[in-house]
C-alpha positions as CSV (number, residue, x, y, z in Angstrom):
1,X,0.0,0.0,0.0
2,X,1.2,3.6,-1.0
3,X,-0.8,6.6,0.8
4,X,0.0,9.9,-0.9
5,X,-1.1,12.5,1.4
6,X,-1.7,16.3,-0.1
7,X,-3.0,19.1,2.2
8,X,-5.0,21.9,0.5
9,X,-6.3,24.4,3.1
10,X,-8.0,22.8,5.7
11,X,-8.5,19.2,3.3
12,X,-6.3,16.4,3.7
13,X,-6.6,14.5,0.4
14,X,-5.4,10.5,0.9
15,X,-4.5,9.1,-2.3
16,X,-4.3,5.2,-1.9
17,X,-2.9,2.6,-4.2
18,X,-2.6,-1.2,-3.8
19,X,-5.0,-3.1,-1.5
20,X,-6.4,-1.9,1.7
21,X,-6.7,-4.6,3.5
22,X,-6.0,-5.9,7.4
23,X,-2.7,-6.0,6.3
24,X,-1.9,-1.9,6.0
25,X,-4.5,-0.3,7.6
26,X,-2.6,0.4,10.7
27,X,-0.7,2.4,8.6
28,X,-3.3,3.9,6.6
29,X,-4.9,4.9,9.6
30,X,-1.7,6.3,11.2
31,X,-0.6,8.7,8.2
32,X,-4.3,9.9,8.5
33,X,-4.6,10.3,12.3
34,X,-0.8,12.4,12.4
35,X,-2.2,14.8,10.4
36,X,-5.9,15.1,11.8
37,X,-4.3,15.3,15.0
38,X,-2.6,18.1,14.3
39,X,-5.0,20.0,14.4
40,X,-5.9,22.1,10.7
41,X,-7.6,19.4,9.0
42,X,-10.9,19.5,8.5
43,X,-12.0,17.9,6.0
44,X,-10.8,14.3,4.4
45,X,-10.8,13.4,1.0
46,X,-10.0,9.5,0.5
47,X,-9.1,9.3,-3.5
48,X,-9.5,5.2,-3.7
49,X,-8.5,5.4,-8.1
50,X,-5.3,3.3,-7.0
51,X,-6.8,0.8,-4.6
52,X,-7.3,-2.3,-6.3
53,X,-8.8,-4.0,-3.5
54,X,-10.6,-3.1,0.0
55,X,-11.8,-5.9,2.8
56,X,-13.7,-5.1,5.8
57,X,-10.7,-3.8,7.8
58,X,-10.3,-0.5,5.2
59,X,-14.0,-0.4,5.6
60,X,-13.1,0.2,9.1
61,X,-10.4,2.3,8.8
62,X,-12.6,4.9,6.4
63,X,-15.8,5.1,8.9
64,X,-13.1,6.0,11.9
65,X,-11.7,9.0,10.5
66,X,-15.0,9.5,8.9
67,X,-16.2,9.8,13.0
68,X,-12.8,11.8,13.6
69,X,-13.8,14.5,11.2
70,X,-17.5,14.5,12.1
71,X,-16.5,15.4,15.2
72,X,-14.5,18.5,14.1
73,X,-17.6,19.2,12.3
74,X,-16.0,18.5,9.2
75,X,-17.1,16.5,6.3
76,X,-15.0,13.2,4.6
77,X,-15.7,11.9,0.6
78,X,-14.9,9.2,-1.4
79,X,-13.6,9.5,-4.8
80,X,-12.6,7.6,-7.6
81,X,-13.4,4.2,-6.1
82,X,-13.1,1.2,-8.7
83,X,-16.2,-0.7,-9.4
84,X,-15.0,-3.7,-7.7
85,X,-14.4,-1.4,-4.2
86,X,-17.3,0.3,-4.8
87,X,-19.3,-2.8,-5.0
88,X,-17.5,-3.4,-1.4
89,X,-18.4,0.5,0.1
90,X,-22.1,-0.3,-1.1
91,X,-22.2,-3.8,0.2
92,X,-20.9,-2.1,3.5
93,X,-23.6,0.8,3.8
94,X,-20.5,3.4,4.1
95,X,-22.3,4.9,1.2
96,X,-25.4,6.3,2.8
97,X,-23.1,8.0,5.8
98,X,-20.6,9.2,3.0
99,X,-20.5,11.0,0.5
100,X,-19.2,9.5,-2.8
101,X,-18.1,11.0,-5.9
């Protein structure tokens, strides 16, 4: 798993490639968490264009920060999923708490 992390005003946009599985999500969640934590973010953007793969665990791993930022007041999107990880964020129900582009 690669996480490309951008920060455009008060958005942290994650751009994730490979497979988010049980496997990388403590780091995935990490990357993410250092910069919530530090305290500008607040609003997340997970770009999922290079993920090739998601289980449950990156399921996980998105609704977290997704209650991180809700608690900021902030909003979080998905963009760019694949049809086969979409298929998995619809089969989840992350998609009626989240918005998706």
């Amino acid at each position: 798993m690669q996480i490309n992390i951008e920060i455009i005003g008060n958005t942290l946009v994650a751009k994730l490639f490979g497979e988010l599985d049980h496997h990388c999500c403590d780091e995935v969640r990490a990357a993410v968490d250092r910069e919530i934590e530090r305290g500008r973010i607040k609003n997340l953007v997970f770009d999922l264009d290079g993920v090739s793969f998601m289980d449950s665990s990156g399921i996980g791993v998105i609704a977290g920060r997704y209650k991180k930022i809700k608690e900021f007041g902030g909003r979080t999107l998905i963009i760019r999923a694949r049809p086969q990880v979409d298929r998995v964020l619809e089969l989840s129900g992350i998609k009626k708490i989240l918005e998706c582009g």
